[in-house]
C-alpha positions as CSV (number, residue, x, y, z in Angstrom):
1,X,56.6,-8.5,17.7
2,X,56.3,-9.9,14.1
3,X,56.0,-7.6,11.4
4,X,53.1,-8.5,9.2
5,X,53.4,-7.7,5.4
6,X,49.4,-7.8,5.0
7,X,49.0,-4.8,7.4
8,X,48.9,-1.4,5.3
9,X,49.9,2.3,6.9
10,X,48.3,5.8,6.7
11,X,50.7,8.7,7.4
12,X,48.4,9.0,10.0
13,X,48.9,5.8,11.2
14,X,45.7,4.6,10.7
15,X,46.4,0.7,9.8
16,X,44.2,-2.3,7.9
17,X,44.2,-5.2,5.8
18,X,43.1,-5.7,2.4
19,X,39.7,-8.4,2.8
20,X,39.5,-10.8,-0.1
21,X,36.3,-10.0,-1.6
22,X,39.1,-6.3,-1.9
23,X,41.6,-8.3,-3.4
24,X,39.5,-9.9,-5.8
25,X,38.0,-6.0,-6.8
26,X,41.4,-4.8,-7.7
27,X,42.2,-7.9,-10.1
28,X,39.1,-7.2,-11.4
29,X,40.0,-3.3,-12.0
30,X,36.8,-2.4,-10.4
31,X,38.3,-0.7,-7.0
32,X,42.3,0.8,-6.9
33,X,41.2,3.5,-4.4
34,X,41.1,3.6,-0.4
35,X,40.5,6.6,1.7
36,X,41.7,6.9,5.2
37,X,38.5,6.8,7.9
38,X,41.1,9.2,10.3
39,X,42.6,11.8,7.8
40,X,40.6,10.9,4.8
41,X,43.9,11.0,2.7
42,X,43.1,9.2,-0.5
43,X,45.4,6.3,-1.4
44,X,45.8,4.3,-4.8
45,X,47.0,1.1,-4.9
46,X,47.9,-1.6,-7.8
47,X,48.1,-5.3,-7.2
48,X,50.7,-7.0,-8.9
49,X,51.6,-10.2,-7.1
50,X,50.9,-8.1,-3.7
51,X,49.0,-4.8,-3.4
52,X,51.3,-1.9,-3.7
53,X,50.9,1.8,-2.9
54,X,50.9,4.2,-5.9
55,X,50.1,7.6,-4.7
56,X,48.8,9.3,-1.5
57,X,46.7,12.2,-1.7
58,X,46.2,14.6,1.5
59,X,43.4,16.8,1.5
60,X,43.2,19.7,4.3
61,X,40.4,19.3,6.8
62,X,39.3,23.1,6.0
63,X,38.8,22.4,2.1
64,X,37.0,19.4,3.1
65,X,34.2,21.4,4.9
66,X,34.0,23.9,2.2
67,X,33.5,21.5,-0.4
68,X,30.1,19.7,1.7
């Protein structure tokens, strides 16, 4: 098994790549954000030469109802 330093990670496990027209957003400054489809933690990254993760925000499933 090769390790593939494209693939990004949730804490949930929850895994996907960056697609170019992505890429080309965050050079752009347009789009730094990325929330997770399976725990809908909210994730900021920075591209430098790669894209690198600059926080992780959880939010509980419970304030998440309350706030639709």
């Amino acid at each position: 098994m090769s390790i593939d330093p494209k693939l990004n990670y949730c804490r949930c496990g929850y895994t996907w790549k960056f697609t170019r027209f992505d890429i080309l957003l965050m050079f752009l400054g347009l789009k730094d954000t990325f929330r997770c489809p399976r725990c809908q933690a909210l994730m900021k990254f920075k591209l430098i030469y790669h894209t690198a993760k600059v926080s992780t925000e959880n939010i509980d499933r419970g304030e998440l109802w309350k706030q639709s």
